[in-house]
C-alpha positions as CSV (number, residue, x, y, z in Angstrom):
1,X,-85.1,-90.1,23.2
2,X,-84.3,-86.6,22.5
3,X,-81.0,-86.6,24.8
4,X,-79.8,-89.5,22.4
5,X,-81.0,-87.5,19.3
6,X,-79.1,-84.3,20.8
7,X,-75.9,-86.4,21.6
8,X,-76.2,-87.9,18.2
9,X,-76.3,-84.4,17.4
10,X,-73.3,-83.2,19.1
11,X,-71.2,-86.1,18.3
12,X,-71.5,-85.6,14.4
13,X,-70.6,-81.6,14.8
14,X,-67.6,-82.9,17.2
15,X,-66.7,-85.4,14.8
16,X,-67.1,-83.7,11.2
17,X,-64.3,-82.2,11.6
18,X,-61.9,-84.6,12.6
19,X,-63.1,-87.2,10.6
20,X,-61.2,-89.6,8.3
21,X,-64.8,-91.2,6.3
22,X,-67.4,-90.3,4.4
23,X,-69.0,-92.9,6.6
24,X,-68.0,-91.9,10.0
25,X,-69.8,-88.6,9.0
26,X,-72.5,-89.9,7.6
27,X,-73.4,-92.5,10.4
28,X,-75.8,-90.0,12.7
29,X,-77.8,-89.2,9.7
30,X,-78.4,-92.9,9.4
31,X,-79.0,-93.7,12.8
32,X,-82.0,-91.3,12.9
33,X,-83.2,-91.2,9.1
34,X,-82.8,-95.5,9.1
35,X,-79.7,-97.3,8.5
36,X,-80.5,-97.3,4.6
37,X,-82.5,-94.0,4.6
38,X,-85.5,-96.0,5.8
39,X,-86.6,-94.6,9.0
40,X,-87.9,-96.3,12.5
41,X,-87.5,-93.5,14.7
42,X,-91.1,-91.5,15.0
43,X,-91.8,-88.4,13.7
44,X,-88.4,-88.6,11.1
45,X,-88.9,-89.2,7.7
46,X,-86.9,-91.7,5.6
47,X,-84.4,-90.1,3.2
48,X,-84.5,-92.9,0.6
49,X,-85.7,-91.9,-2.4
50,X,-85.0,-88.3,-2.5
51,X,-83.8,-86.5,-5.5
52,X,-80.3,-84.9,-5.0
53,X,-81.6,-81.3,-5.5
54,X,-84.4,-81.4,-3.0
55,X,-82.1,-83.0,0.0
56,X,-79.7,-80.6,-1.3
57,X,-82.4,-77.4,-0.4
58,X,-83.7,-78.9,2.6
59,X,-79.5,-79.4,3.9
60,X,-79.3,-75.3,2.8
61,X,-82.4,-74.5,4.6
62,X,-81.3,-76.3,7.4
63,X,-77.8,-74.8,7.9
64,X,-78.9,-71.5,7.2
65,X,-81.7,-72.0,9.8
66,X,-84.1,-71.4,6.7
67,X,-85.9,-74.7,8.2
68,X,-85.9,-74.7,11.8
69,X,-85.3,-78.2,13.6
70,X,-82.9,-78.0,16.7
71,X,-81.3,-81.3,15.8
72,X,-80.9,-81.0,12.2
73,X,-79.7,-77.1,12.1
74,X,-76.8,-78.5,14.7
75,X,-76.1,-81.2,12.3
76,X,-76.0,-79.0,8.8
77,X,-74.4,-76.2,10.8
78,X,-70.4,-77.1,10.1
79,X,-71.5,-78.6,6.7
80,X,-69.5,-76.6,3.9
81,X,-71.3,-76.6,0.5
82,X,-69.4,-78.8,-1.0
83,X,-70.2,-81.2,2.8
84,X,-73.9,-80.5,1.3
85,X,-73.8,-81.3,-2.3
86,X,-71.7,-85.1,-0.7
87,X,-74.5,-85.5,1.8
88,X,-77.0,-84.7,-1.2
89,X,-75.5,-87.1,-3.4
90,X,-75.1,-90.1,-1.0
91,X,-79.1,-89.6,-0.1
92,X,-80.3,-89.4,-3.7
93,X,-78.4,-92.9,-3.8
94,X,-80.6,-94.6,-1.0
95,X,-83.5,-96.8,-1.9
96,X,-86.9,-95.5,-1.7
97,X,-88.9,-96.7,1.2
98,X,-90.8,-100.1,0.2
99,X,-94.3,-99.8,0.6
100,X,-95.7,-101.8,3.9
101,X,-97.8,-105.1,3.6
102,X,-101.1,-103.4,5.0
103,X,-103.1,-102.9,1.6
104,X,-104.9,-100.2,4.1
105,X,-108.4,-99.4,4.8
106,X,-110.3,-99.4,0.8
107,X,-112.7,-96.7,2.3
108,X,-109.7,-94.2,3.7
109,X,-108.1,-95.0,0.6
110,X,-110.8,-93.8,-1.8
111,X,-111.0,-90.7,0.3
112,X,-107.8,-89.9,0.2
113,X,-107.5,-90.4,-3.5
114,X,-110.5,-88.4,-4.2
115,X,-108.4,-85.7,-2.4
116,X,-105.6,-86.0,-4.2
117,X,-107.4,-85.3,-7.1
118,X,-109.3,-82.1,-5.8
119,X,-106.0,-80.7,-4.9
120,X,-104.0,-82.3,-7.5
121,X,-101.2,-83.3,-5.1
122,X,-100.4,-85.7,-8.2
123,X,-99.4,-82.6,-10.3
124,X,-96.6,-81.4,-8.2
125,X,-95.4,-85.1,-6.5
126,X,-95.9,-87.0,-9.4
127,X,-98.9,-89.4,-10.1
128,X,-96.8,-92.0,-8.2
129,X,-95.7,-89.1,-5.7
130,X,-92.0,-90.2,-6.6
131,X,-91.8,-86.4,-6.1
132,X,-89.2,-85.0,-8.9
133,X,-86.0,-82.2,-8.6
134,X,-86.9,-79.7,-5.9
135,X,-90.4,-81.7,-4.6
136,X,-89.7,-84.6,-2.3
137,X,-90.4,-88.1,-2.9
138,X,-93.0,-88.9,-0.7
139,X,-94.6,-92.1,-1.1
140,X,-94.4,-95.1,1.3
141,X,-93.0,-91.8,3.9
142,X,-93.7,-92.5,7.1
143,X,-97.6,-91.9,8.2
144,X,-96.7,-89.8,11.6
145,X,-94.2,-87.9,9.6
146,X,-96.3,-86.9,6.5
147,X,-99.6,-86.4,8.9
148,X,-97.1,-83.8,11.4
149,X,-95.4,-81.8,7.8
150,X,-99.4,-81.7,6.5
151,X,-100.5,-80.5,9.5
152,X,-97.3,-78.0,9.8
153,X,-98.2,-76.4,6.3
154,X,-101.6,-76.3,7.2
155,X,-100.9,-73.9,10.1
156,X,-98.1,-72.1,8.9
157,X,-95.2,-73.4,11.5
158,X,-93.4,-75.1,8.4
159,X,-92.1,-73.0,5.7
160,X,-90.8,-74.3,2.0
161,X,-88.5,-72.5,0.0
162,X,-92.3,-70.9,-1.3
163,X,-96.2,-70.8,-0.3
164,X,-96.9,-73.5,-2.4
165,X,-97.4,-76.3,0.0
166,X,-99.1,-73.5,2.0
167,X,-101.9,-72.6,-0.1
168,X,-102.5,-75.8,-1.4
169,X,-103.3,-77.2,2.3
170,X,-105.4,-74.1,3.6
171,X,-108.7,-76.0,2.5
172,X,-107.4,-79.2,3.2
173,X,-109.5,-80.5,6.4
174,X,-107.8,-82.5,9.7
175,X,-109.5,-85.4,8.5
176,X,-108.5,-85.0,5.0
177,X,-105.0,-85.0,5.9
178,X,-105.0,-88.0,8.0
179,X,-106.5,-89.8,5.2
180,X,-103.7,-88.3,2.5
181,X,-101.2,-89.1,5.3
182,X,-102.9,-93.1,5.4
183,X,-102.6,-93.3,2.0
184,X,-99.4,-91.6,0.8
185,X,-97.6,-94.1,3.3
186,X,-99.4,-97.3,1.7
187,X,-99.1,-96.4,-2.2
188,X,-98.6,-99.5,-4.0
């Protein structure tokens, strides 16, 4: 899996600048991130939904190795700014992930929305965590996905463009955010 993701990798920084399409340069993106932005691939979030100026950031970060992912700072590496403001653009255009058929667990749920209100996740992500500008769209995400960036904030290995995300998930418990994660990725 990660030798395809790495020759995915290779083959869009071989190929951005030769070539011809938008879509022949956007194609890896869509074969991790989900052929319409809605992602299969574990671990990688769906890009559908996003707001123009967050993917826009998280590109920036990328390039500039501001957000460290192997994969991803190869791919925003030859990206000019206007490449990322394009690439922006085209993902704020994708549809936003539908939310699954599993109603989930009423118990998890209530937990989970009990934390949301405690740490007023709702505040910052919207009450329908649609997410707005700068703060991603996050509901139906993936569950792995959201449970790993949680996690990631939690301990400090993933970095936003400020502490926010940090210091609202230092009192956030393991099993808290595998409930937020549950429930996030079901919203109805």
């Amino acid at each position: 899996m990660r030798k395809t993701i790495t020759a995915l990798a290779f083959a869009f920084i071989a190929s951005s600048a030769t070539a011809e399409t938008f879509e022949e340069r956007v194609a890896p993106c869509l074969d991790c991130h989900g052929e319409r932005g809605q992602s299969e691939t574990e671990n990688t979030p769906s890009l559908g939904g996003q707001q123009a100026p967050y993917a826009l950031i998280q590109l920036f970060m990328f390039r500039e190795k501001l957000r460290t992912s192997d994969i991803m700072n190869d791919m925003a590496k030859p990206l000019s700014d206007d490449d990322l403001r394009t690439f922006s653009d085209f993902i704020a255009k994708l549809p936003k992930p539908p939310p699954p058929s599993d109603a989930g667990d009423p118990a998890r749920m209530q937990r989970a929305q009990a934390a949301v209100q405690q740490h007023r996740c709702n505040t910052c992500h919207n009450p329908d965590f649609s997410g707005k500008e700068n703060v991603p769209h996050i509901a139906n995400q993936r569950e792995d996905y959201l449970a790993t960036t949680l996690a990631e904030y939690k301990d400090n290995s993933r970095h936003g463009y400020d502490g926010t995300m940090a210091d609202v998930m230092a009192p956030i418990t393991p099993e808290q955010i595998a409930d937020l994660a549950y429930y996030i990725a079901r919203l109805r």
